[in-house]
One Martini backbone bead per residue (centre of mass of N, CA, C, O) as a GRO file, in nm:
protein
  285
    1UNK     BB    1 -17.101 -10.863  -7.308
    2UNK     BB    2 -16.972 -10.874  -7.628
    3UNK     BB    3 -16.873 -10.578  -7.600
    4UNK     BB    4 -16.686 -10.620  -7.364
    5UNK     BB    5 -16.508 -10.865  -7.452
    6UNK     BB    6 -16.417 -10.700  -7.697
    7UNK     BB    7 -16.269 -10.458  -7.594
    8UNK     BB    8 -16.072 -10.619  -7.429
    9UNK     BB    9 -15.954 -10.749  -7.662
   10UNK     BB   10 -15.825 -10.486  -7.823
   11UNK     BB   11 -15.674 -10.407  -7.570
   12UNK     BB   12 -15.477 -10.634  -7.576
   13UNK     BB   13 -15.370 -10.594  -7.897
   14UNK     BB   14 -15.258 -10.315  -7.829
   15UNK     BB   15 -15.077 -10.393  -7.606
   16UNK     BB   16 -14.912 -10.585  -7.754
   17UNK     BB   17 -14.790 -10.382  -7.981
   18UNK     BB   18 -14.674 -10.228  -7.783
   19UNK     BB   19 -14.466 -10.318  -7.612
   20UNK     BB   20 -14.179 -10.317  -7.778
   21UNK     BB   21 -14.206  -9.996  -7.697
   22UNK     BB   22 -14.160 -10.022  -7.404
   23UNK     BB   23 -13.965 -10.218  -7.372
   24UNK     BB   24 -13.755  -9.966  -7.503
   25UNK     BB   25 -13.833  -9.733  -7.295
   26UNK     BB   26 -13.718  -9.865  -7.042
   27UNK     BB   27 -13.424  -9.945  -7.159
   28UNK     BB   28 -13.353  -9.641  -7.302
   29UNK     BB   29 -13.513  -9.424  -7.098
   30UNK     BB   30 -13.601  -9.483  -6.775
   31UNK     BB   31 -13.341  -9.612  -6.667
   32UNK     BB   32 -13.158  -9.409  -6.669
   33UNK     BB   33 -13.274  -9.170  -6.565
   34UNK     BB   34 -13.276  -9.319  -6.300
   35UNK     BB   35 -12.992  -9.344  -6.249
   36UNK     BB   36 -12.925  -9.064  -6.247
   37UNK     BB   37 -13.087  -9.014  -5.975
   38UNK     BB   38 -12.938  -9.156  -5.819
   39UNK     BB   39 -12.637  -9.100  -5.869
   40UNK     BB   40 -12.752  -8.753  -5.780
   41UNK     BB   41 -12.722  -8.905  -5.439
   42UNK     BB   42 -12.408  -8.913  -5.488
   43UNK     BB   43 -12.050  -8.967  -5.398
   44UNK     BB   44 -11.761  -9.000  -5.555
   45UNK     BB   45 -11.610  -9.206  -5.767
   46UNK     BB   46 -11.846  -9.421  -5.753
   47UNK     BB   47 -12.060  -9.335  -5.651
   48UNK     BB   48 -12.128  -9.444  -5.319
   49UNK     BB   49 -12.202  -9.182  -5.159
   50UNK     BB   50 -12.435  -9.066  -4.970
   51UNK     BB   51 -12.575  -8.717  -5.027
   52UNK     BB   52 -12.836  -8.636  -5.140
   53UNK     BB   53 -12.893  -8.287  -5.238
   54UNK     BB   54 -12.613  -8.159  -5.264
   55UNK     BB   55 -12.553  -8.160  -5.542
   56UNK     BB   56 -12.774  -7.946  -5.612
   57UNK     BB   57 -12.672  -7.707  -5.431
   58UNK     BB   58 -12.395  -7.685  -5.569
   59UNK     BB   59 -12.528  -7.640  -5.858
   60UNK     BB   60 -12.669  -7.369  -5.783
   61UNK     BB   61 -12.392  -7.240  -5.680
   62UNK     BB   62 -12.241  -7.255  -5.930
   63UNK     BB   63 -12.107  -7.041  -6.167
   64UNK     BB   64 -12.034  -7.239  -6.399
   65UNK     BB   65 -12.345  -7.323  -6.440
   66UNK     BB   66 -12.466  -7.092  -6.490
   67UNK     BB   67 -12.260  -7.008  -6.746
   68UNK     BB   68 -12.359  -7.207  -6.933
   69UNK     BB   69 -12.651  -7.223  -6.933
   70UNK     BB   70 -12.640  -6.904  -7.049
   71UNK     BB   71 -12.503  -6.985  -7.302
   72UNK     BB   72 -12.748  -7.205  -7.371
   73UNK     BB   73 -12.939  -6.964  -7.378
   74UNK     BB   74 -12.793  -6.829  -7.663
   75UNK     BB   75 -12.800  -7.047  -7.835
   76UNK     BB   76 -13.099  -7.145  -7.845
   77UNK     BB   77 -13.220  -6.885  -7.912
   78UNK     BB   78 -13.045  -6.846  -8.235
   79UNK     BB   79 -13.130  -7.112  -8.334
   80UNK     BB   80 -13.487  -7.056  -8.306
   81UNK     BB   81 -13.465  -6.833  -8.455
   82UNK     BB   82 -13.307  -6.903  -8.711
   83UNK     BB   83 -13.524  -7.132  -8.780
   84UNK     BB   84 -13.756  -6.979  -8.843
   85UNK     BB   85 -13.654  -6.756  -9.032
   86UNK     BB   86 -13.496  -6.949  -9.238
   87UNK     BB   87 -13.724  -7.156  -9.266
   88UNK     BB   88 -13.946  -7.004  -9.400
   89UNK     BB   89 -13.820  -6.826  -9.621
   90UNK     BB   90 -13.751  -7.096  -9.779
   91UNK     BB   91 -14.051  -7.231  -9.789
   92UNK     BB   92 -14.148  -6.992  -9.960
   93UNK     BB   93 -13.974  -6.997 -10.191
   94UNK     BB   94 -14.013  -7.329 -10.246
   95UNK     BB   95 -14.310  -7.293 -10.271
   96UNK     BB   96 -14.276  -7.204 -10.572
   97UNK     BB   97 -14.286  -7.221 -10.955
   98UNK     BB   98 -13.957  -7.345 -10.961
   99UNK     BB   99 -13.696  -7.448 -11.087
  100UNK     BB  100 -13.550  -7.692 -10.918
  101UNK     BB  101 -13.631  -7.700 -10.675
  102UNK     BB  102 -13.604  -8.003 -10.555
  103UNK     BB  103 -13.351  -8.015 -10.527
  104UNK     BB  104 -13.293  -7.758 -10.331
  105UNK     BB  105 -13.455  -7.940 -10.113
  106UNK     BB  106 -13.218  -8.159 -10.114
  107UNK     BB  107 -12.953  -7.991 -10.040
  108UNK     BB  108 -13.043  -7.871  -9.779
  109UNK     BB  109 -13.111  -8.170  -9.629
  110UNK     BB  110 -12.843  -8.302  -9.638
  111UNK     BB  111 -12.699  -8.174  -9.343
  112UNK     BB  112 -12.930  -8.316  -9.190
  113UNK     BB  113 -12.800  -8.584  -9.241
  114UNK     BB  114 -12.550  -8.519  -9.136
  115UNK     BB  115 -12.368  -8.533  -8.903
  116UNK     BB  116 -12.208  -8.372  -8.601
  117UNK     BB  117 -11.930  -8.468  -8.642
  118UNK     BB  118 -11.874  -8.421  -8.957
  119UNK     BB  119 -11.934  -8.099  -8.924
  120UNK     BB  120 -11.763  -8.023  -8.718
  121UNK     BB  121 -11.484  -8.069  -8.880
  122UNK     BB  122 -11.543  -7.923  -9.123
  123UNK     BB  123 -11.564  -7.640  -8.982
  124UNK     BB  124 -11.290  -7.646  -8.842
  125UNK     BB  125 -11.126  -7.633  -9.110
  126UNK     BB  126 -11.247  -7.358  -9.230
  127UNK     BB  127 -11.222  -7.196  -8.929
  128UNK     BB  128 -10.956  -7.198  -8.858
  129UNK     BB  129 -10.735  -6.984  -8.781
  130UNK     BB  130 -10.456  -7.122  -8.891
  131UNK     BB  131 -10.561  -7.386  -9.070
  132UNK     BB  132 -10.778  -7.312  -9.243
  133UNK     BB  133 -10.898  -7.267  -9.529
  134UNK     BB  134 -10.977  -6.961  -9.583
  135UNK     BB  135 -10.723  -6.880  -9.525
  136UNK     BB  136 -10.540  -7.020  -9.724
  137UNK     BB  137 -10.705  -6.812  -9.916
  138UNK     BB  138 -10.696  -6.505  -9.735
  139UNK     BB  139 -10.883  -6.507  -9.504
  140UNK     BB  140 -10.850  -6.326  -9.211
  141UNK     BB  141 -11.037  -6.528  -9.004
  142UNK     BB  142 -11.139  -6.520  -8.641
  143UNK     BB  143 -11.445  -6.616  -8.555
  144UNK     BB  144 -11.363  -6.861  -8.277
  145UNK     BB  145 -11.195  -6.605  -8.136
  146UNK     BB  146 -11.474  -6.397  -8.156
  147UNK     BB  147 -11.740  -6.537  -8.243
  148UNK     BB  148 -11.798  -6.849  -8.114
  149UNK     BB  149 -12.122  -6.852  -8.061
  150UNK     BB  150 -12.226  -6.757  -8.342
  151UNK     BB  151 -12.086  -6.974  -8.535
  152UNK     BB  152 -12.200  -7.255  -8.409
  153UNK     BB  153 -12.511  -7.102  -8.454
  154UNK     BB  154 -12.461  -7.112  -8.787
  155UNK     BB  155 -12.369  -7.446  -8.828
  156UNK     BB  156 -12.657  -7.526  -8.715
  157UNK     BB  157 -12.833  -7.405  -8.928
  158UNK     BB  158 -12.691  -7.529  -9.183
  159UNK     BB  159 -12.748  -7.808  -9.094
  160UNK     BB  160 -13.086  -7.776  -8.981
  161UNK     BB  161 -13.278  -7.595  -9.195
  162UNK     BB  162 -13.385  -7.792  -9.375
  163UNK     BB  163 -13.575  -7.944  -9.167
  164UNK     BB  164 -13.759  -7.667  -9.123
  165UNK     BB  165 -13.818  -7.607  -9.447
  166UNK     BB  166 -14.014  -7.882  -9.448
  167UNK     BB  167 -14.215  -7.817  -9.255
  168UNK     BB  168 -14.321  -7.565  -9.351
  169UNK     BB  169 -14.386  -7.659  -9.634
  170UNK     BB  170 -14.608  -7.847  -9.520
  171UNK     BB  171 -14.749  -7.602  -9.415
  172UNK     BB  172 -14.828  -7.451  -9.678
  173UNK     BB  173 -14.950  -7.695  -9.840
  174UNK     BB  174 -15.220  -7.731  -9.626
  175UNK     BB  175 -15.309  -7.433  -9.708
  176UNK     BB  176 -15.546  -7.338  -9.876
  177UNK     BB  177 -15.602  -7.144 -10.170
  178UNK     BB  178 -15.896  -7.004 -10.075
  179UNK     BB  179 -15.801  -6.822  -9.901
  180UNK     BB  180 -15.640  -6.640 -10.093
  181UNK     BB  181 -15.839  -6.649 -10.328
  182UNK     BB  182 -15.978  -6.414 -10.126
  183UNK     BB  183 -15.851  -6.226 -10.054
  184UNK     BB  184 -15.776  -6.133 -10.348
  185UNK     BB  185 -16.085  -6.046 -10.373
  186UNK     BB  186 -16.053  -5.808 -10.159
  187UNK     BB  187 -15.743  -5.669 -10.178
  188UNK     BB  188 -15.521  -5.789 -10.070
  189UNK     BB  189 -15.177  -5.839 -10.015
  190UNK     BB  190 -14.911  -6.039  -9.955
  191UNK     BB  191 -14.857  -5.944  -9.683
  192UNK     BB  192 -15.144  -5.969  -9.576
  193UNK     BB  193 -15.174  -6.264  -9.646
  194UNK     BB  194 -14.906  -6.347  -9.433
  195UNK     BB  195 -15.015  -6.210  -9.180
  196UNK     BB  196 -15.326  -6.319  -9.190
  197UNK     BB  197 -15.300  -6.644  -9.319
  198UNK     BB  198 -15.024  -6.791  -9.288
  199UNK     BB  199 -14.946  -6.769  -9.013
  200UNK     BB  200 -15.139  -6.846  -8.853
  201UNK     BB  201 -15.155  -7.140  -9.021
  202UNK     BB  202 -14.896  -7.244  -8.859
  203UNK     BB  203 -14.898  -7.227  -8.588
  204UNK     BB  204 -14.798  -7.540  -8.518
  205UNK     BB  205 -14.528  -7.584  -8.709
  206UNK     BB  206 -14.392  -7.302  -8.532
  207UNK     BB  207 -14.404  -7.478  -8.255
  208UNK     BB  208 -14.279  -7.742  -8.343
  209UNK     BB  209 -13.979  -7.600  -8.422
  210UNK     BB  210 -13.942  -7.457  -8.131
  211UNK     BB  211 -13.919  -7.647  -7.962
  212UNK     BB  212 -13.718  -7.884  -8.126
  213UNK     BB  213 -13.519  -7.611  -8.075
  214UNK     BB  214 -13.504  -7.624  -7.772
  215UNK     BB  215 -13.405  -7.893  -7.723
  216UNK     BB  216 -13.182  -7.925  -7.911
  217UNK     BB  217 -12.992  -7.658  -7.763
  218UNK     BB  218 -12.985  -7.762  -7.505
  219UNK     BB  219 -12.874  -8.064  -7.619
  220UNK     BB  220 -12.579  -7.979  -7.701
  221UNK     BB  221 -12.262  -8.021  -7.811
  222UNK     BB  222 -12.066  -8.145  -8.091
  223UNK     BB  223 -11.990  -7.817  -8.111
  224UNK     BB  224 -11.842  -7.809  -7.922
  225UNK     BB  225 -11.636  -8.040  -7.891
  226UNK     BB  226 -11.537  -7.990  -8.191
  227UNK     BB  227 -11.476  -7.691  -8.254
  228UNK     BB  228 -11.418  -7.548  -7.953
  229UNK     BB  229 -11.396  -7.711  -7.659
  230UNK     BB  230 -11.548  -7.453  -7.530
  231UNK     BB  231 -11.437  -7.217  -7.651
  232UNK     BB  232 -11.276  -6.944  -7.559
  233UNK     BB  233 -11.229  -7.060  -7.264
  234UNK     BB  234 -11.602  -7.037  -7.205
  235UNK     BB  235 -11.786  -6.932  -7.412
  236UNK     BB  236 -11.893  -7.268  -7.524
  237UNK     BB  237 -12.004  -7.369  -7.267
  238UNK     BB  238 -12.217  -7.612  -7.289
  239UNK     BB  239 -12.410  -7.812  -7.043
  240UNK     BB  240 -12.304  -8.064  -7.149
  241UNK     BB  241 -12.015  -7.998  -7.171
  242UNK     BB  242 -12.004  -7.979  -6.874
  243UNK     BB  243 -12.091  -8.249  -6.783
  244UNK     BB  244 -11.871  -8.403  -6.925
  245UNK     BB  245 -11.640  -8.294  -6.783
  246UNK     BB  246 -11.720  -8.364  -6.484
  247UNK     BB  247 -11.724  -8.686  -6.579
  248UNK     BB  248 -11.419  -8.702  -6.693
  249UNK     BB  249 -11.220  -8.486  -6.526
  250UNK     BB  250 -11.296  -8.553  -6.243
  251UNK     BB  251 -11.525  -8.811  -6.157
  252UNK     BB  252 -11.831  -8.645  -6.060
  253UNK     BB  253 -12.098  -8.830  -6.139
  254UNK     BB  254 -12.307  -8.712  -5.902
  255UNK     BB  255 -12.251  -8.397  -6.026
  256UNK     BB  256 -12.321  -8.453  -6.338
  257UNK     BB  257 -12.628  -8.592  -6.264
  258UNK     BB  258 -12.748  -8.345  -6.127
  259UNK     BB  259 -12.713  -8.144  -6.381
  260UNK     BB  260 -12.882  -8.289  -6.575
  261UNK     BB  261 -13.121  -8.302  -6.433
  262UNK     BB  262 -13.198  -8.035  -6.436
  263UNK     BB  263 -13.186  -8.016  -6.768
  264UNK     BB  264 -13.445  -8.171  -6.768
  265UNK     BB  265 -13.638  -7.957  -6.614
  266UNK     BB  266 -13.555  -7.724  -6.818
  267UNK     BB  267 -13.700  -7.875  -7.065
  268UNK     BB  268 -13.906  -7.933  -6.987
  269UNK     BB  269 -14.066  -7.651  -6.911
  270UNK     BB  270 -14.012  -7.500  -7.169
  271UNK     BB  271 -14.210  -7.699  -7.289
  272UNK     BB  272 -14.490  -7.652  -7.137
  273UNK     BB  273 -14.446  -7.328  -7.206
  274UNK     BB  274 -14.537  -7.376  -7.472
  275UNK     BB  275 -14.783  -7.488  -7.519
  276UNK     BB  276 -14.930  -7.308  -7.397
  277UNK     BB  277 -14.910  -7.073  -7.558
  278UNK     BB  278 -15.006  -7.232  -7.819
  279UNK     BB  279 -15.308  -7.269  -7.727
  280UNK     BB  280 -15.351  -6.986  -7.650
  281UNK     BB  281 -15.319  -6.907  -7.970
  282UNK     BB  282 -15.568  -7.085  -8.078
  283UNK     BB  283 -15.806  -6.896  -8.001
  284UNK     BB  284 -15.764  -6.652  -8.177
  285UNK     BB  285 -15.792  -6.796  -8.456
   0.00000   0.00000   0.00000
């Protein structure tokens, strides 16, 4: 009686400490989510009307929604590529006993910790057609208007390949010594030290730098917002600028809320099947 009365006792002082954590989670993550699940079953512009599914089969049929989706998927696909590929490549590099590591360490982080606002401003200001820095200095570069999802695409990696650089980093220095030192005594080469010992070893690091890559690209905006407005044309039209035109523009809230939960439904399932995939790589290691 005395350990079940403990453990009731421990578990009520569990869930104290959790408290102000779930009163946060439902203040300002679950009842949003509700909310907007509510708003996507009615039309109008007060979004007063039931409307049922209606506007999910809207959505599902609009080709401008599945377009920006496409769109939203070249961007999210570009940058988990490139932060993968780059962000490891740092991570070796500074992973090295190099003079000034420690700084360079410092300058790469420093992008991701300023704001996606004021990072859009900036390269806005450097890559304008017209009035861009670089053209001012004579490079007659036009960048946003011949390969606009490109440009957002490696803006978004410049700002971001530093904390994905950190993440690597920090699993590379988890990986014993002795498996290295081991190798080299088998006779490895450096090739084969980083394709057979390293790159295994990094596999959650790698898992989850995927994820956070595919979550964070799927839900951009200030990218398209800021560089680019969506443009030229529809070309960066990504899946939220794209909810925010509908909500702001058409005043279309029941529609618009209706694309959100889509867009929350591809992003846990990609969530989803990425971990998935992650566990059965980790049986074969």
């Amino acid at each position: 009686m005395r350990s079940v009365s403990l453990s009731a006792r421990y578990a009520r002082t569990a869930y104290l400490f959790l408290l102000p954590a779930l009163v946060f989670f439902t203040a300002f993550f679950y009842v949003p989510i509700a909310n907007v699940i509510a708003t996507s079953l009615h039309t109008g512009p007060q979004a007063d009307v039931f409307a049922g599914l209606s506007n999910y089969a809207d959505a599902l049929a609009d080709p401008s929604v599945r377009h920006s989706f496409l769109v939203t998927l070249g961007f999210s696909g570009g940058v988990v590529a490139g932060s993968l590929v780059f962000g490891l490549l740092l991570a070796l590099a500074l992973d090295q006993p190099l003079k000034g590591r420690v700084s360079f360490r410092a300058m790469l982080l420093v992008p991701y910790l300023t704001s996606v606002a004021i990072v859009g401003l900036l390269w806005r200001n450097i890559l304008d057609p017209q009035l861009g820095v670089l053209n001012r200095l004579g490079l007659d570069q036009q960048w946003l208007n011949e390969h606009p999802l490109a440009t957002i695409v490696g803006v978004t990696l410049w700002q971001t390949v530093g904390y994905t650089m950190v993440l690597f980093l920090a699993g590379l220095q988890g990986i014993p010594e002795t498996y290295q030192e081991a190798a080299r005594i088998d006779g490895a080469n450096a090739w084969q030290r980083f394709w057979r010992i390293t790159l295994p070893l990094l596999a959650p690091t790698t898992l989850f730098v995927s994820v956070m890559a595919v979550i964070s690209g799927l839900q951009a905006f200030g990218q398209a917002y800021i560089i680019t407005n969506g443009g030229p044309g529809d070309a960066t039209d990504l899946s939220v600028f794209h909810i925010y035109a509908t909500a702001f523009k058409t005043r279309d809230f029941g529609y618009s809320s209706a694309q959100s939960v889509l867009l929350l439904v591809v992003i846990v399932l990609f969530t989803l099947v990425q971990l998935r995939a992650g566990k059965r790589g980790e049986v074969t290691y």
